[in-house]
C-alpha positions as CSV (number, residue, x, y, z in Angstrom):
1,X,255.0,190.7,154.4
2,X,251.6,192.4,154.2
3,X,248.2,192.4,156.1
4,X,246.3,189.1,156.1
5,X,249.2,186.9,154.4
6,X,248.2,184.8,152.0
7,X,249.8,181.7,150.5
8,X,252.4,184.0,147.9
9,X,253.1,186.5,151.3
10,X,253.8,182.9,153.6
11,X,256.0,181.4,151.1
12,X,257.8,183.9,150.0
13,X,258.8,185.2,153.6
14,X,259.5,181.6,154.5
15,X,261.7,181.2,151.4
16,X,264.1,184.2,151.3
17,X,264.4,184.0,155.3
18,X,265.5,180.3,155.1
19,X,267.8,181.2,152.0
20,X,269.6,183.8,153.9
21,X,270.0,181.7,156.9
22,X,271.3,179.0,155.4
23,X,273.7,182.1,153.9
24,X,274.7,183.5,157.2
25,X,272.7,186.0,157.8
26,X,270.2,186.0,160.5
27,X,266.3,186.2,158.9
28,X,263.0,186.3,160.3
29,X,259.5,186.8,158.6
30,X,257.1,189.7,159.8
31,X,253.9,190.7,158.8
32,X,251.3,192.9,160.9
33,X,248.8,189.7,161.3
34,X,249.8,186.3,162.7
35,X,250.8,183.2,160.0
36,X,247.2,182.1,159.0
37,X,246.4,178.4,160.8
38,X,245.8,177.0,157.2
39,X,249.6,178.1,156.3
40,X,251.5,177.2,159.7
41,X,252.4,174.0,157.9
42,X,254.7,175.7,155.6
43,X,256.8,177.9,158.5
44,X,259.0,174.7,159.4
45,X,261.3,176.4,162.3
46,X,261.5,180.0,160.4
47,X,261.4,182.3,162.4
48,X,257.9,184.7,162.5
49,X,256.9,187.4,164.9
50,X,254.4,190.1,164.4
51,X,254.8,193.6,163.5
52,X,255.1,194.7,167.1
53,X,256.9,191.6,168.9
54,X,260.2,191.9,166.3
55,X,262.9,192.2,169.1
56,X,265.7,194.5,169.1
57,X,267.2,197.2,166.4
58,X,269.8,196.9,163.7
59,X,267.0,195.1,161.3
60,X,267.2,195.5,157.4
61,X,263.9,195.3,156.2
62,X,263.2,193.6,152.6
63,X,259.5,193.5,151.9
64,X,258.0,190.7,149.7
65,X,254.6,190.4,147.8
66,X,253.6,194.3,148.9
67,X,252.8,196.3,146.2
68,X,253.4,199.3,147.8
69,X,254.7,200.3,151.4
70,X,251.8,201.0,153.5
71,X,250.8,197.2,152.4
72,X,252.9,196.2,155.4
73,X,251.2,198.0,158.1
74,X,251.8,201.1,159.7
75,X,254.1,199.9,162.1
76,X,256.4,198.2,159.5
77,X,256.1,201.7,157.6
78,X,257.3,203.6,160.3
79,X,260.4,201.0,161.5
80,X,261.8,201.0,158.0
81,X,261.2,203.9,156.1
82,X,263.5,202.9,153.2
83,X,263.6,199.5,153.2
84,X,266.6,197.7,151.5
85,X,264.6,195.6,148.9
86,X,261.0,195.2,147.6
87,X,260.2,191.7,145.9
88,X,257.2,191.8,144.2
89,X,255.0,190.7,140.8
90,X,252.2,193.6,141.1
91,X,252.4,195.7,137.9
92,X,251.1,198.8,140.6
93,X,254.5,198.5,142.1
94,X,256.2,201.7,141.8
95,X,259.1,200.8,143.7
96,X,259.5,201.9,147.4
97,X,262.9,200.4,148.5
98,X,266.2,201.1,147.9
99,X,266.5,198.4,145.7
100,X,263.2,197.0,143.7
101,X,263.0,193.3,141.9
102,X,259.7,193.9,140.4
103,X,258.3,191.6,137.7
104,X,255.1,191.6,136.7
105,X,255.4,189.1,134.1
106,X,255.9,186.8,136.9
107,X,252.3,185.1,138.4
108,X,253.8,185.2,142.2
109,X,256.3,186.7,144.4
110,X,257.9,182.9,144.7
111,X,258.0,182.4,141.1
112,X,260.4,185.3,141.1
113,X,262.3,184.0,144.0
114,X,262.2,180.5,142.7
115,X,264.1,181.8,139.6
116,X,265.8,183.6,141.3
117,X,267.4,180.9,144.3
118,X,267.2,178.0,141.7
119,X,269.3,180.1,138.8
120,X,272.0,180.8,141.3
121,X,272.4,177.9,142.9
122,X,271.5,178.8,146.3
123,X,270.6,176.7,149.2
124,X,266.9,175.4,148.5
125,X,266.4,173.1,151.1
126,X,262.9,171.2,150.8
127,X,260.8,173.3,153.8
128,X,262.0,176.3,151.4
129,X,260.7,174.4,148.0
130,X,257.2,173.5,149.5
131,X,256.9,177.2,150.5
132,X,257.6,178.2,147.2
133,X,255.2,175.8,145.5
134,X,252.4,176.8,148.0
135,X,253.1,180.1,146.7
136,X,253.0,179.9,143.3
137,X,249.9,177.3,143.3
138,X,248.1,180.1,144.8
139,X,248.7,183.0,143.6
140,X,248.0,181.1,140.0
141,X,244.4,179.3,141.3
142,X,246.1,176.2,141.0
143,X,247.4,176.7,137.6
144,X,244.4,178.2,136.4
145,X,245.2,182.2,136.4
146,X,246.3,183.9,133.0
147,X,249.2,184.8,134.4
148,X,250.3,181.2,134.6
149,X,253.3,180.5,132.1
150,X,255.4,177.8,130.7
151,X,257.9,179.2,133.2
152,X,255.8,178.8,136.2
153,X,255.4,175.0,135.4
154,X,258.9,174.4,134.8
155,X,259.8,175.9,138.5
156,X,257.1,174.0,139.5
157,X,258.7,170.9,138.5
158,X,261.9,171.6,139.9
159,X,260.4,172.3,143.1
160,X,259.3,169.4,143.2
161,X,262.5,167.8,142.4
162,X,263.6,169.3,146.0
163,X,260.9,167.9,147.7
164,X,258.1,170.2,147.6
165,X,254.8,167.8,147.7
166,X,252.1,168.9,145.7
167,X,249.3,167.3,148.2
């Protein structure tokens, strides 16, 4: 994730590390600031650690909601200088990773994952829905942004058909 994480950043980390887990593989989030106290509530027991307290080597990096590498610190930068995968909905994107989902049709980072997880079937348990609402709420202002879409309602909904509370 980036500097100063924001809702889309949180819930997007939260999301793809609780999918994979669930998967098999082992998944943390990591940003170079801590989980704002406002967002804590959507962690659940994911694991997060800071840029410089992630333990150990043998990491694949897969950065979310950063528009461009050096959005993840200088530390991040220098630990994964390809990264595996970028998931992201900033049209500035260009594409740093090995693999790049970029869709900037999409109003949030979670919107894509959303699709993504709920289109596939995959394991969205409702810790993983909540942090996908949260995202998508807002990184749209609530439903207010332009880039809010017939699309982003209808995973809305379903999110909240797996538990995600809009309150």
């Amino acid at each position: 994730g980036h500097a100063r994480p924001d809702g889309d950043c949180i819930g997007s980390q939260v999301a793809l590390a609780r999918v994979l887990r669930a998967l098999g593989p082992d998944a943390v989030g990591v940003n170079p600031d801590p989980v704002p106290r406002r967002l804590r509530f959507l962690v659940g027991d994911t694991p997060f650690f800071r840029s410089e307290e992630l333990p150990g080597d043998g990491w694949t990096a897969i950065f979310v909601d950063c528009a461009d590498h050096a959005r993840g610190g200088e530390k991040l930068r220098a630990r994964f200088p390809e990264p595996l995968a970028s998931i992201d909905h900033h049209l500035s994107n260009g594409g740093f990773a090995r693999h790049n989902f970029i869709d900037p049709g999409s109003a949030a980072t979670c919107e894509i994952l959303a699709g993504l997880f709920l289109d596939h079937r995959l394991p969205v348990d409702a810790v993983c829905a909540q942090a996908l609402y949260a995202g998508i709420l807002t990184d749209t202002g609530q439903f207010r942004f332009n880039t809010t879409s017939r699309r982003t309602f209808l995973l809305a909904a379903e999110l909240l058909a797996l538990g995600a509370r809009p309150a």
